[in-house]
N, C-alpha and C positions, 0 to 999 in steps of 0.2 A: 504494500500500500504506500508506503515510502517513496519508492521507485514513479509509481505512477502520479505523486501530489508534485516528485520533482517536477516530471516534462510537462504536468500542468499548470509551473509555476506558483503555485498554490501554496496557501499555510494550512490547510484540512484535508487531510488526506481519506477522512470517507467522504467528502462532495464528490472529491476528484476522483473515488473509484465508482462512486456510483454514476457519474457522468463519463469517464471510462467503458462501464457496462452498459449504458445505453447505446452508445454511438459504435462501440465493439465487441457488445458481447455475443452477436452470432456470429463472428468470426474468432474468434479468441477464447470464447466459454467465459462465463462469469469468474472474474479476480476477486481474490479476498474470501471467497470462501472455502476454498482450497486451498491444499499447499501442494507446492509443484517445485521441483526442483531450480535451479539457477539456470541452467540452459533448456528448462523445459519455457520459464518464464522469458526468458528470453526470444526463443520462435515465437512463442506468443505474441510477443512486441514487436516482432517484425511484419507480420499481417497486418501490423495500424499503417497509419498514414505517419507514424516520427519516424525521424532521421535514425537508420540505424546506428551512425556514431554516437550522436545523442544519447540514444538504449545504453549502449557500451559505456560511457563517459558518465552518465546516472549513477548505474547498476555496481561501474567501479566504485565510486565514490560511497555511496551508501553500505558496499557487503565488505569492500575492498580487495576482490576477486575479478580478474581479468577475464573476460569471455572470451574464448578462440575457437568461432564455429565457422566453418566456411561452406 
């Protein structure tokens, strides 16, 4: 939920997943009620419309784990 209040600039991070899950959640399956792995969340976040670097550059910041998916 973290990850998603970043790229939506945001200080609430449940607006930001619930607006998250409106605009993405039939393609991505609803966030925040599962847990899913770091490179599971991550494909995830690639079917939006963010910047893949973006993804990457969040996800590092907040877990401090580097994704290398290609």
């Amino acid at each position: 939920m973290l990850v998603i209040e970043k790229l939506y600039r945001s200080q609430d991070s449940i607006t930001s997943t619930k607006k998250f899950n409106q605009t993405y959640g039939d393609k991505t399956g609803k966030m925040g009620e599962r847990t899913l792995s770091l490179n599971d969340f991550y494909r995830a976040l690639r079917k939006t419309d963010f910047l893949r670097l973006e993804c990457k550059r969040v996800i590092k910041e907040i877990t401090g784990h580097k994704i290398e998916l290609y």
